[in-house]
C-alpha positions in Angstrom: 66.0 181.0 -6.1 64.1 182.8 -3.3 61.9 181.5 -0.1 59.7 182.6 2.2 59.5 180.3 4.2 59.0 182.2 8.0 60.1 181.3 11.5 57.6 180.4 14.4 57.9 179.6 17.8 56.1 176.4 17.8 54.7 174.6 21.4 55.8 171.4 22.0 54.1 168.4 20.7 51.3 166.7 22.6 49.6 163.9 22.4 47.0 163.9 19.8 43.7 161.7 21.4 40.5 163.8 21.1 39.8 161.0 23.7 42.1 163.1 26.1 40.7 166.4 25.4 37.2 165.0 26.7 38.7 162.9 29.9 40.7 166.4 30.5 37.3 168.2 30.2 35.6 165.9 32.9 38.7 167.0 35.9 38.6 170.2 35.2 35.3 170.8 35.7 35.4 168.2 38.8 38.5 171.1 40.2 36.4 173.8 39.0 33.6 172.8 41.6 35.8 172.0 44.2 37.1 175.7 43.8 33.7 177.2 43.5 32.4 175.2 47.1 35.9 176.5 48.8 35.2 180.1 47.5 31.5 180.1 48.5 32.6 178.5 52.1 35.0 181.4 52.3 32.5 184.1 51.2 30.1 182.9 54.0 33.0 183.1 56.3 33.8 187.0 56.5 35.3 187.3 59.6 37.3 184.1 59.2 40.8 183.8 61.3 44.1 184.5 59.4 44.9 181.0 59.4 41.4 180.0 57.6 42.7 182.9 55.1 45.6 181.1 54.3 44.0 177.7 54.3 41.7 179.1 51.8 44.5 180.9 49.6 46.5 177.4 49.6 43.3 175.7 48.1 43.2 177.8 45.6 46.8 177.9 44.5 46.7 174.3 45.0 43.5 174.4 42.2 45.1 176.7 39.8 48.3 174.2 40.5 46.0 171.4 38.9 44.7 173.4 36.2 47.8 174.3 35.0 49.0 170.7 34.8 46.3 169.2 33.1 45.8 171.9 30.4 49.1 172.1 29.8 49.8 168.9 28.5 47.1 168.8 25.8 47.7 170.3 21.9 46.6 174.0 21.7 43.4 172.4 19.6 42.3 169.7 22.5 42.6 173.3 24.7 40.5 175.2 22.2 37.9 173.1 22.9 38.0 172.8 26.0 37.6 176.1 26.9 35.2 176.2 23.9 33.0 173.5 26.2 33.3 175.6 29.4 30.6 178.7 30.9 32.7 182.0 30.2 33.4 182.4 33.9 35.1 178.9 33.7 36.6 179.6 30.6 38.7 182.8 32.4 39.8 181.0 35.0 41.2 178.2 32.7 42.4 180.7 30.3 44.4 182.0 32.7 46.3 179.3 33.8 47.3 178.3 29.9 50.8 178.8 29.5 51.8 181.9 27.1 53.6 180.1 24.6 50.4 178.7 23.6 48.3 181.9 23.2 48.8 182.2 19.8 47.8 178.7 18.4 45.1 177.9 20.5 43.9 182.0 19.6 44.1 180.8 15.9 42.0 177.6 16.6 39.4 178.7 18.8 35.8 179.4 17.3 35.0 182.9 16.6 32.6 183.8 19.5 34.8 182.2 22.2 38.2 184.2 21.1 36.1 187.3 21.6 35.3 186.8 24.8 39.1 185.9 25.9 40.7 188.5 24.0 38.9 190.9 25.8 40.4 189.8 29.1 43.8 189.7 27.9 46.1 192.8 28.6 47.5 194.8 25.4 50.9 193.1 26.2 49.7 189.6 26.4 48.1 190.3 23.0 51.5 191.8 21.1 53.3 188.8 22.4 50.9 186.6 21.0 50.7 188.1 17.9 54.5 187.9 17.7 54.2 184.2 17.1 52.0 184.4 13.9 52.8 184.9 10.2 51.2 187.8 8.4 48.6 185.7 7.0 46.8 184.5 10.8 47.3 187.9 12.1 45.5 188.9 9.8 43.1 186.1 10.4 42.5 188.1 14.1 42.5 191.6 13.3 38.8 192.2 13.1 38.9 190.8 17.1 42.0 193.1 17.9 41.9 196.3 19.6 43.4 198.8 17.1 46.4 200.1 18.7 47.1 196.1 19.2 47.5 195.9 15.4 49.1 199.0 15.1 52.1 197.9 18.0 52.3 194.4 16.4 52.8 196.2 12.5 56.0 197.7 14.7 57.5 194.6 15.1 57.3 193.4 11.5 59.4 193.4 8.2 58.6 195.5 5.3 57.3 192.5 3.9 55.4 191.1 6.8 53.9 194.5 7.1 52.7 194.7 3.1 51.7 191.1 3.4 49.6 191.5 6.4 48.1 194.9 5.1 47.2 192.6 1.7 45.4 189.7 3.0 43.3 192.5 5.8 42.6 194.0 1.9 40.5 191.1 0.9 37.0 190.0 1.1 36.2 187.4 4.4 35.0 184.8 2.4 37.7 185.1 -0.6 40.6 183.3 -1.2 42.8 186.1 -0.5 41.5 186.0 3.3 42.5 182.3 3.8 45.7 182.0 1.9 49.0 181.7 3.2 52.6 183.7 2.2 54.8 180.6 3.6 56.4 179.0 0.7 59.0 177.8 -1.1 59.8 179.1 -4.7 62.4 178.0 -7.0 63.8 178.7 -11.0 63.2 176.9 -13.7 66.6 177.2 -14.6 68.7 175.2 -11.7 69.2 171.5 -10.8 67.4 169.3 -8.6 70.6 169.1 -6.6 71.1 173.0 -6.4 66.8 172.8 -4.8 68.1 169.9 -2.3 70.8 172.2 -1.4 68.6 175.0 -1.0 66.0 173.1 0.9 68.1 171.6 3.3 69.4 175.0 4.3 66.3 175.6 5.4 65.0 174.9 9.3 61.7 173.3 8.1 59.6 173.8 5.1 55.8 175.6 5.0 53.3 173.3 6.6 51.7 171.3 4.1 54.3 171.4 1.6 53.7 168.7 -1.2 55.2 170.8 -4.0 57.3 173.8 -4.7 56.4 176.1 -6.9 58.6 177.1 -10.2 58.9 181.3 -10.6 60.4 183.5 -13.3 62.3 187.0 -11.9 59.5 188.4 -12.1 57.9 185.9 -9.8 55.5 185.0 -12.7 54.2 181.3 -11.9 55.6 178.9 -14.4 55.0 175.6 -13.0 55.1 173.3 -10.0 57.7 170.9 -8.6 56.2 167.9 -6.6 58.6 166.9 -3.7 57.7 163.2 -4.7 58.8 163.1 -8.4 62.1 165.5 -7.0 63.4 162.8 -4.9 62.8 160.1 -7.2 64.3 162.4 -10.3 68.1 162.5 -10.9 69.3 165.0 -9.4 70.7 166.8 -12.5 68.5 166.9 -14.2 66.5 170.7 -14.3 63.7 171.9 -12.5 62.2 172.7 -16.3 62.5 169.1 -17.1 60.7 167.7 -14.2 58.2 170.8 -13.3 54.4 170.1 -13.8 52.7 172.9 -16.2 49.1 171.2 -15.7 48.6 173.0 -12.1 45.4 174.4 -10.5 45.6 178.2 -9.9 43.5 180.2 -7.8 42.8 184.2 -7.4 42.9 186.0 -4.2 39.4 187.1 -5.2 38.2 183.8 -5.7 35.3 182.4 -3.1 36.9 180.3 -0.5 33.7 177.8 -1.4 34.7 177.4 -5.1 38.6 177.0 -3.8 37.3 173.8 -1.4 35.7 172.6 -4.1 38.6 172.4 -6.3 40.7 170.8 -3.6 37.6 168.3 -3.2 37.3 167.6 -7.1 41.3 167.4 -7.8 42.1 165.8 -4.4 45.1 168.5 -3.8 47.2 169.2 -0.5 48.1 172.9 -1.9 47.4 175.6 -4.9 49.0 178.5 -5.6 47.4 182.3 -5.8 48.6 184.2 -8.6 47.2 188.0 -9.4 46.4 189.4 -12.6 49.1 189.6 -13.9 50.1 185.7 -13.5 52.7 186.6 -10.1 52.8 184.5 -7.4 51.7 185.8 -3.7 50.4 183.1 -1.9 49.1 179.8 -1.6 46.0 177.7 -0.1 46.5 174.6 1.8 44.3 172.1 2.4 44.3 172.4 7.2 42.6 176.4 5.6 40.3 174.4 3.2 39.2 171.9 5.7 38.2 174.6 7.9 36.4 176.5 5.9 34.3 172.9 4.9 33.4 173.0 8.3 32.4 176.9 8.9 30.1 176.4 5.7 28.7 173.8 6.8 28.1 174.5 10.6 26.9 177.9 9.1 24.2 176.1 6.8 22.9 174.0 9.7 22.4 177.1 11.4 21.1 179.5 8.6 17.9 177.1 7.9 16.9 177.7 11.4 17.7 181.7 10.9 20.3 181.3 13.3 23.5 182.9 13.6 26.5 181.5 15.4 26.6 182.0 19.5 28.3 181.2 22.7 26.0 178.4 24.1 26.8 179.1 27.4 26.1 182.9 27.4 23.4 184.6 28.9 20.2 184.0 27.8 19.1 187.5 27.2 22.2 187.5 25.1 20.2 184.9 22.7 18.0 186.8 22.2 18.3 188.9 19.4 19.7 186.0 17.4 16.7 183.7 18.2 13.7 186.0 18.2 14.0 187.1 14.8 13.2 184.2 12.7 10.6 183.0 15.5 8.7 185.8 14.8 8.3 184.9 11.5 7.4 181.6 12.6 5.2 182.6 14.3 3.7 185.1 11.2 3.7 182.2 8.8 2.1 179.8 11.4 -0.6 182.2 12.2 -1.2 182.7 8.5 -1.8 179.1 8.4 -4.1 179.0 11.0 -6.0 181.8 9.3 -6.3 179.7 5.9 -7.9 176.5 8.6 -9.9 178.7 10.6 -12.0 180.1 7.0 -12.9 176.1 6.6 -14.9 176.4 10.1 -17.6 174.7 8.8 -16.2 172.2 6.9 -14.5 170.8 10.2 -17.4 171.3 12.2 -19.4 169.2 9.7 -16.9 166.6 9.2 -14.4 166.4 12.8 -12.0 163.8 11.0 -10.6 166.0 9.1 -9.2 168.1 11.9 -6.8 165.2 12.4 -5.9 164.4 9.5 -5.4 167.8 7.9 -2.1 167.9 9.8 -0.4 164.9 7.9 -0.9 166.9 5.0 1.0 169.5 6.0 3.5 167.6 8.2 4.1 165.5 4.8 4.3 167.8 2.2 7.1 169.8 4.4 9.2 166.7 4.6 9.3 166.3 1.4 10.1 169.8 0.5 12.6 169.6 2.9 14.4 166.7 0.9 14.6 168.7 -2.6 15.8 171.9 -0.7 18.6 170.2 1.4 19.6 168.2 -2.5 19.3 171.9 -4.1 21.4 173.8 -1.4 24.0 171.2 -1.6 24.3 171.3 -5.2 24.5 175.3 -5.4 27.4 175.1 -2.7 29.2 172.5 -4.9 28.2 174.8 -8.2 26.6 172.6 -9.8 23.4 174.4 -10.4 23.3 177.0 -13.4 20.5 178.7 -15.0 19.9 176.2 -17.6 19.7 173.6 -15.6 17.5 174.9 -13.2 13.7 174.2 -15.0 14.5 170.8 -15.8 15.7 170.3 -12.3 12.2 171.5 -10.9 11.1 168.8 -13.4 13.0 166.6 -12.2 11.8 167.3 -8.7 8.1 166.9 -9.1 8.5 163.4 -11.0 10.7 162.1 -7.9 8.2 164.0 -6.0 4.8 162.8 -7.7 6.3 158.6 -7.6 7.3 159.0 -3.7 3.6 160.6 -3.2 1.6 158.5 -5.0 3.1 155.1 -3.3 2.9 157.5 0.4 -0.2 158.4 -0.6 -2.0 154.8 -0.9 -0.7 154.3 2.7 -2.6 157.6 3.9 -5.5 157.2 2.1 -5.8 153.5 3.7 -4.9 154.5 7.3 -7.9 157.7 6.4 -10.8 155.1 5.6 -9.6 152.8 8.7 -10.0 155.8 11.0 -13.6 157.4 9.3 -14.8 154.9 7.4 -15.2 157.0 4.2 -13.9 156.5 0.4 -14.5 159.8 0.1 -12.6 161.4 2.7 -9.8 158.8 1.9 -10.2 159.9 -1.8 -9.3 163.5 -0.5 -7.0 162.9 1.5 -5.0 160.6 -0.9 -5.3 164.0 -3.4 -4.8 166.6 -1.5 -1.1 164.9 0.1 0.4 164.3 -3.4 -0.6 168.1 -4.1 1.0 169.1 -1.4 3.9 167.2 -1.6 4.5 168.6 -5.2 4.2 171.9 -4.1 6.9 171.4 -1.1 9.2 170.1 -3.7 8.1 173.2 -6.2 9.0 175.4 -3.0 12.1 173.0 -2.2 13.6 174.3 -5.2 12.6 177.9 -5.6 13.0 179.4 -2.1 16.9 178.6 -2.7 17.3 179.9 -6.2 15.4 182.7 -5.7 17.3 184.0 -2.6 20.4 183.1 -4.7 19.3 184.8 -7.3 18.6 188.5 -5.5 21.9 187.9 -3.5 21.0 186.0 -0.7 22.1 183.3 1.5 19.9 180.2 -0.1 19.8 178.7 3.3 19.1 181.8 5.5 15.6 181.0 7.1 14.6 178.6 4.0 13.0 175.6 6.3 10.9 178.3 8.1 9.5 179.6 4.4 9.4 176.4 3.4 7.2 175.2 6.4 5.2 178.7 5.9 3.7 177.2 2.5 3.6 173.7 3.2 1.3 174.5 5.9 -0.6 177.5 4.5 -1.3 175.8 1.0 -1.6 172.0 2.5 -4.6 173.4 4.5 -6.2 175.1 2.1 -5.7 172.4 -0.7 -7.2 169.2 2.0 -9.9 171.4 3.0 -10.8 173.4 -0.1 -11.3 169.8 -1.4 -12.8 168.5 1.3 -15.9 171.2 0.8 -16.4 170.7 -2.8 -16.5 167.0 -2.5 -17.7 165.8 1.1 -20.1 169.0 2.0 
């Protein structure tokens, strides 16, 4: 029987109220300004007297006094987002009030682009100590943000086995399983009572976070089965692990995506799964606080990617914005020129028949709607896997039914509100035409842009509404007013 279950220093428990975090938001920001007048007041105030000095050095203290007492009694997560919520010049002066003992957690829970910017203040010290406090599995979890001879110091202060487990999990891919999982659990033999586990368990200080089973090893710590806490405690306690363990259990690789593992703890509704190698050993497990996470990244990075934007620190400079943003505005700004190009050969058209000018951009504005529907369906389905090659054609099938019903009842609306407005069957005729075409081909595009970037290796989401918007427009002008010349000229 062997466990690996690891000691941490753990803060003391707070109040859990996101309510708090918010009201705790609001006075440090009201202290905050009160410190920024006093400093500016003293800044004007060179040549001040000694006691105006003090006065002003006991205003401060008596901020950073506050500071300290209302950050300090919030969870390290409420504080993560706090300082998450602040300018980085506020940020600083909160972060340095926080007390050490919560460095590491709130390092741990902190969004990517805000650790960067605290870690870089923080003295090589401050950063060993915090790293002290974490298992091999979050500091590797930091290690990209780390200086190097950080890592190297903190390696020092490990066990042979903390040091191979942290060099293993810095081994694998970012978005693999291998990167998330965790090398804090209990593992027990197939072989031994129920009674001799309760023994063994109780021995313990406290068991892995997120511990709903324990999993059943050989001696060669080859996975055999898993042992749920709940049917242990209600089991008789003679009766052998063997007897009781579950041999129906969901195993995952280390170089598994961390996408498909959510997936599998969304479809099967689990708390924890093993990792086992190729050669069927345990070495780690995923829980489901690493899952949830990773839920939200992939989804916070999907809102993002459709804009072609990349994750930044909102309150940063704005030059600093810059090369995320410009990018895929530039294209934007390609695509929307090309469409203006397509209007602009259709010169006389317009010129002959003004309407059209107004109504041309429903067309467009429709028909990218509606492509925007079938891509947000098709992007969610490829993140849950449920897209395949063989599926794919009669999906686009699919698609442009849905599509062609929706814009034929859309399309009697239009083609109404088009003869109110000019009086013509004919230009309502057009315009009921040309908006179902377009439609379908938002919804053609809808589905392709995503499995085609798929397909060549590329992020489905990654700048798809500006493509999508780039045909919608291009073709939904050309289609209106190509038919607009052969019929109304």
């Amino acid at each position: 029987m062997t466990g690996s279950v690891q000691e941490r220093t753990s803060p003391a428990v707070r109040r859990l109220d996101p309510e708090d975090a918010q009201l705790a938001l609001q006075k440090l920001q009201s202290v905050l300004k009160r410190q920024e007048v006093v400093e500016t007041l003293a800044q004007r105030q060179h040549e001040g007297s000694d006691r105006e000095d003090l006065l002003a050095n006991l205003t401060h203290r008596r901020h950073e006094q506050e500071i300290r007492s209302i950050i300090n009694n919030l969870h390290p997560a409420d504080i993560a987002f706090i300082l998450e919520s602040l300018p980085e010049n506020e940020r600083q002066i909160v972060w340095q009030q926080v007390s050490d003992e919560y460095d590491a957690d709130i390092l741990l829970e902190i969004e990517d682009w805000a650790r960067e910017s605290l870690i870089k203040t923080m003295e090589p010290a401050d950063l060993i100590a915090a790293a002290a406090n974490m298992d091999a599995d979050e500091i590797a979890d930091l290690a990209p943000d780390l200086p190097p001879e950080v890592i190297a110091e903190v390696q020092k202060g490990l066990t042979e086995s903390e040091r191979a487990q942290l060099l293993e999990a810095m081994g694998y891919p970012e978005d693999s399983v291998g990167a998330i999982m965790d090398f804090d659990m209990v593992r027990v033999r197939e072989d031994v009572s129920l009674e001799v586990v309760l023994r063994y368990l109780r021995r313990l200080q406290e068991l892995p976070d997120h511990t709903d089973q324990i999993f059943v090893v050989d001696r060669d710590d080859r996975l055999l089965g898993t042992l749920s806490l709940t049917r242990m405690l209600v089991s008789d306690p003679e009766t052998l692990v063997s007897d009781v363990m579950a041999a129906d259990y969901l195993s995952l690789h280390p170089l598994d995506s961390d996408a498909d593992a959510a997936n599998a703890f969304e479809r099967y509704d689990l708390v924890s799964a093993p990792v086992v190698d190729d050669y069927g050993r345990l070495i780690g497990r995923v829980t489901i606080d690493e899952v949830v996470d990773v839920l939200q990244e992939d989804s916070q990075e999907q809102e993002l990617s459709r804009a072609g934007l990349q994750e930044e620190d909102i309150f940063a400079p704005a030059l600093s914005a810059l090369r995320n943003r410009a990018p895929w505005l530039l294209i934007n700004l390609c695509t929307a020129a090309t469409a203006s190009f397509v209007a602009s050969r259709f010169e006389d058209t317009v010129s002959h028949i003004v309407i059209l000018a107004f109504l041309m951009s429903i067309v467009a504005g429709i028909g990218g709607n509606s492509g925007n529907q079938t891509m947000t369906m098709i992007i969610r389905a490829m993140a849950t896997g449920r897209i395949t090659g063989s599926n794919i054609w009669p999906l686009v099938k699919r698609e442009l039914m849905v599509t062609f019903m929706v814009g034929a009842c859309g399309s009697l609306v239009t083609a109404v509100f088009a003869w109110f407005i000019s009086g013509s069957v004919a230009i309502a005729a057009v315009m009921m035409a040309a908006m179902i075409g377009n439609m379908l081909i938002g919804a053609a595009l809808g589905v392709l842009i995503p499995t085609l970037r798929s397909r060549f290796g590329k992020d489905p989401a990654v700048g798809s509404s500006v493509l999508l918007t780039f045909g919608t427009d291009s073709l939904g002008f050309f289609l209106f007013l190509g038919l607009a010349t052969l019929f109304l000229l």
